[in-house]
C-alpha positions, -999 to 999 in steps of 0.1 A, spaced: -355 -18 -493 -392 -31 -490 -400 -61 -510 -437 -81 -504 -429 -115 -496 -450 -146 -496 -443 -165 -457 -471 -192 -457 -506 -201 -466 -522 -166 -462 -490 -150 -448 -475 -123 -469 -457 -97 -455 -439 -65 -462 -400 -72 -456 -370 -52 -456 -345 -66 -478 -306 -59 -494 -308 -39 -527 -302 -60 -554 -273 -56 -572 -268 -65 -611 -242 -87 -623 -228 -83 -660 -254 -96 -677 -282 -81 -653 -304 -48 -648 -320 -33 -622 -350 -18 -632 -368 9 -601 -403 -1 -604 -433 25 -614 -459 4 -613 -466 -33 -606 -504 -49 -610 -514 -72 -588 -524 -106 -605 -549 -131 -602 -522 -159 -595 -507 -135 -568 -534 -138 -548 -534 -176 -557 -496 -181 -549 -502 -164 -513 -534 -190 -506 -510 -218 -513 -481 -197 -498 -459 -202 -527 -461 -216 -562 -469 -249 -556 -469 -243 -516 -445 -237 -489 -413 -244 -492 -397 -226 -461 -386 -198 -477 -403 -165 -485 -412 -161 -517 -414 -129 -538 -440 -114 -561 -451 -93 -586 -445 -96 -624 -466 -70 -640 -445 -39 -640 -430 -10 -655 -402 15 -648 -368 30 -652 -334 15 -657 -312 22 -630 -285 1 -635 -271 -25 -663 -242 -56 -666 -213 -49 -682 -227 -73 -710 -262 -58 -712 -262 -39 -747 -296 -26 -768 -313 -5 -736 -297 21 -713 -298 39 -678 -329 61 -677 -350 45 -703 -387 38 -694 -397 -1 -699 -418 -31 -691 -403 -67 -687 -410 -95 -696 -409 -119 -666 -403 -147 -676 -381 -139 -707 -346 -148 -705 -353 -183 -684 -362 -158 -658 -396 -163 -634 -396 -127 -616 -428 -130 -594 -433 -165 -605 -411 -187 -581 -378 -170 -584 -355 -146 -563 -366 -116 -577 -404 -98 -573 -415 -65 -589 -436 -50 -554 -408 -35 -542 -390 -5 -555 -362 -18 -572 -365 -53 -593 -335 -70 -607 -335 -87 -641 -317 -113 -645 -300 -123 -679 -311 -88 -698 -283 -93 -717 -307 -118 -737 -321 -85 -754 -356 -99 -754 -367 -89 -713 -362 -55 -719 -392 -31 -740 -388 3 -743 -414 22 -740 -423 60 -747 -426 91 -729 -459 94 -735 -473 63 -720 -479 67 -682 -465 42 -661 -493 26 -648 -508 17 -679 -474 8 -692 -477 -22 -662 -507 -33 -681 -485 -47 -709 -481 -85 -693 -519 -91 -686 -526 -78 -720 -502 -102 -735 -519 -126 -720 -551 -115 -734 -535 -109 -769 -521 -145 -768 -557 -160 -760 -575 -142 -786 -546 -153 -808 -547 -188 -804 -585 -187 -824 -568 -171 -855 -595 -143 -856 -604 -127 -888 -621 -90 -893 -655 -96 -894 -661 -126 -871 -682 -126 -840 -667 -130 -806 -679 -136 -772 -656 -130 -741 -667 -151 -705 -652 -130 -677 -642 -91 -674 -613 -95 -648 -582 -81 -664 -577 -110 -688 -609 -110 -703 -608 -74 -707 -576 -76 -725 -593 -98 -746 -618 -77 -755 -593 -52 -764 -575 -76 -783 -601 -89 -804 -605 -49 -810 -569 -49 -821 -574 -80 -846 -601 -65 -865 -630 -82 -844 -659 -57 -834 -693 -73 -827 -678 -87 -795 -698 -96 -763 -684 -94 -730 -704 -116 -700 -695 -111 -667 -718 -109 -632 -703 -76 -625 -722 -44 -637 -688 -23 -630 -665 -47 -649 -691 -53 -680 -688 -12 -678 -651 -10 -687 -656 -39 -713 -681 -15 -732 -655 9 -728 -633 -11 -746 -651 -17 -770 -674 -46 -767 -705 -42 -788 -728 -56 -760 -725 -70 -720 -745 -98 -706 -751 -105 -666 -757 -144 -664 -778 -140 -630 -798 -114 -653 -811 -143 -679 -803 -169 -703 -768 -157 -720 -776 -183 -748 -810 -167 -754 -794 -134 -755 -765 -148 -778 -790 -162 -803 -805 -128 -805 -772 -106 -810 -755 -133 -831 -776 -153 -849 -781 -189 -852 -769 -219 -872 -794 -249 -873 -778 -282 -863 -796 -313 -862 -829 -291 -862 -816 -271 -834 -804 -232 -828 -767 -233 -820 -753 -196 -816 -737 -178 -847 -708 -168 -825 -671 -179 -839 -649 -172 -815 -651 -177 -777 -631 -169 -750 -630 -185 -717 -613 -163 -692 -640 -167 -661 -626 -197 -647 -663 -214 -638 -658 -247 -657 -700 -247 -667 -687 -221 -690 -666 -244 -709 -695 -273 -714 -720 -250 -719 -702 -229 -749 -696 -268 -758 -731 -276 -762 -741 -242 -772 -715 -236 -803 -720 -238 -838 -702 -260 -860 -662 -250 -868 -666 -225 -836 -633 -216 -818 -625 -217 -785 -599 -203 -763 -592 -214 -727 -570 -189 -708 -585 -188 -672 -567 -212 -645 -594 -245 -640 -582 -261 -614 -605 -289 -612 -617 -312 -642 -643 -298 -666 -664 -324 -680 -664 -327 -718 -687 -342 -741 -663 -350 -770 -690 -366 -790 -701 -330 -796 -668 -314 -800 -665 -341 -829 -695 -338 -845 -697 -301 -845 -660 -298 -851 -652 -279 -824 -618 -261 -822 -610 -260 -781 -576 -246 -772 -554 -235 -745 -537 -203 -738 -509 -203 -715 -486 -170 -712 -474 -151 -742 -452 -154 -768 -418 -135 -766 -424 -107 -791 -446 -82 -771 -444 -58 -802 -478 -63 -812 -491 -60 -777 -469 -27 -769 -488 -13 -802 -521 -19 -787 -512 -5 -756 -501 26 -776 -530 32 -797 -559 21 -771 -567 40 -741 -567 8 -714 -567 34 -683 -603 20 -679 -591 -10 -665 -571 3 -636 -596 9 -618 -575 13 -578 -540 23 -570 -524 24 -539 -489 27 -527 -465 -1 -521 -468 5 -480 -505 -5 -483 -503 -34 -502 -526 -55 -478 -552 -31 -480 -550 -34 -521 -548 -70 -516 -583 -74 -500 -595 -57 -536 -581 -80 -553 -595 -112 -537 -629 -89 -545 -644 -101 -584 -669 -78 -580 -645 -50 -564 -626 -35 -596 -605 -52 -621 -571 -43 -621 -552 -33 -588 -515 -13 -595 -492 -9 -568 -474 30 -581 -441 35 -563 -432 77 -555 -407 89 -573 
């Protein structure tokens, strides 16, 4: 079968490879739909993980499809239902570093028998939104890391698929008056679709300005800090994290869930008089229950915004390297 395969720094290819075959505490799931991600794109700059290591590396983690075949072991799911995974339930790392990769069309899943990799999902959920279930637990898991209550004000830096989960998460929590801030007018589009109350463009004007305005401020020290409890910070541009620093009223929450690869200065003499919650969000917890229920009662279609088919992955590749081009990019797999 075909299976996308990372070669080298900037060297993925599309490679014909042996089926997989499950052992007994496998299954092998026949892929539907796999999103690229953000750290896809990364992996193949480094050309691996971490970087080369002189063998190709698989990927693709954000997927949905159909049993095909379980383990002898494997109990709690069975051949034919529809599902997402978990990849990196079970000890597994499926797209992340490990033997297996989800653009392909068959994916196996190692240690199912776990009963935790597995989700059913329902007929009424289309596949490609189904895929959407990872990067949305990722989004679920940053907004949950603030404690949100009903009521609260949140803002959201960056509409990429993460952020936008976000937005949709904040929804699920009870969190309405939400801003999303992005520099793309198509991405800032879906986030409204979503549900965020407003959108800001920071090459537009002062996002603070505008934040004072649509959230109120709380004097400290004689000066207007933004009314805004929550923030998320899923843009990856570290100025986002000092300024929301310097910007934040007292007790404010923050989230950190995009990749910063280099230092962020901090000015902790402000995080401690202001008492500033900061926090990271790394992954997702391994109960996607509450995330499959948002993807059941939300319409997140808006953020798929291409699809192509697994044979023209390159060309869906150059999308993704593209902020400004979409947000999310599935690979669908014929039937």
């Amino acid at each position: 079968m075909k299976q996308v395969n990372i070669h080298g720094p900037g060297d993925v290819k599309i490679d014909d490879v042996p089926e997989p075959e499950p052992g007994p505490r496998d299954a092998i799931v026949k892929v539907a739909a796999c999103g690229i991600c953000g750290s896809d794109v990364g992996y193949i700059a480094a050309g691996g993980l971490m970087g080369p290591t002189g063998q190709p590396m698989p990927i693709g983690h954000e997927f949905a499809g159909t049993v095909e075949a379980i383990g002898s072991e494997v109990t709690g799911v069975e051949v034919g239902a529809r599902v997402v995974v978990n990849p990196i339930s079970g000890e597994n790392t499926i797209g992340n570093g490990a033997d297996q990769g989800a653009f392909a069309p068959r994916v196996l899943v190692p240690n199912a028998a776990d009963g935790h990799s597995i989700h059913p999902i329902p007929d009424s959920l289309p596949m490609d939104v189904a895929a959407l279930a990872e990067p949305l637990s990722v989004g679920l898991q940053a907004v949950d890391q603030t404690k949100p209550q009903p009521g609260e004000r949140a803002v959201v830096f960056g509409a990429g698929p993460i952020g936008l989960a976000a937005v949709a998460g904040l929804r699920f929590r009870g969190v309405e008056d939400i801003v999303s801030i992005d520099l793309s007018a198509g991405r800032l589009e879906i986030a409204r679709k979503l549900g965020a109350r407003a959108t800001l463009d920071p090459s537009r004007g002062d996002v603070y300005e505008a934040l004072r305005e649509l959230h109120g401020t709380v004097p400290v020290y004689g000066a207007p800090m933004v009314g805004s409890d929550i923030f998320i910070e899923a843009s990856g541009a570290g100025v986002v994290i000092e300024q929301a620093i310097a910007n934040a009223k007292p007790d404010a929450r923050i989230s950190i869930v995009a990749l910063h690869r280099n230092p962020v200065s901090v000015n902790f003499m402000i995080v401690m008089m202001k008492q500033l919650q900061i926090v990271g969000s790394m992954g997702y917890p391994e109960d996607w229950s509450d995330a499959l229920e948002l993807l059941q009662g939300t319409d997140l279609s808006p953020m798929i915004t291409h699809r192509f088919v697994l044979d023209d992955f390159h060309e869906a590749l150059d999308i993704a390297r593209q902020p400004d081009a979409g947000a999310k990019v599935m690979i669908v797999n014929a039937d």
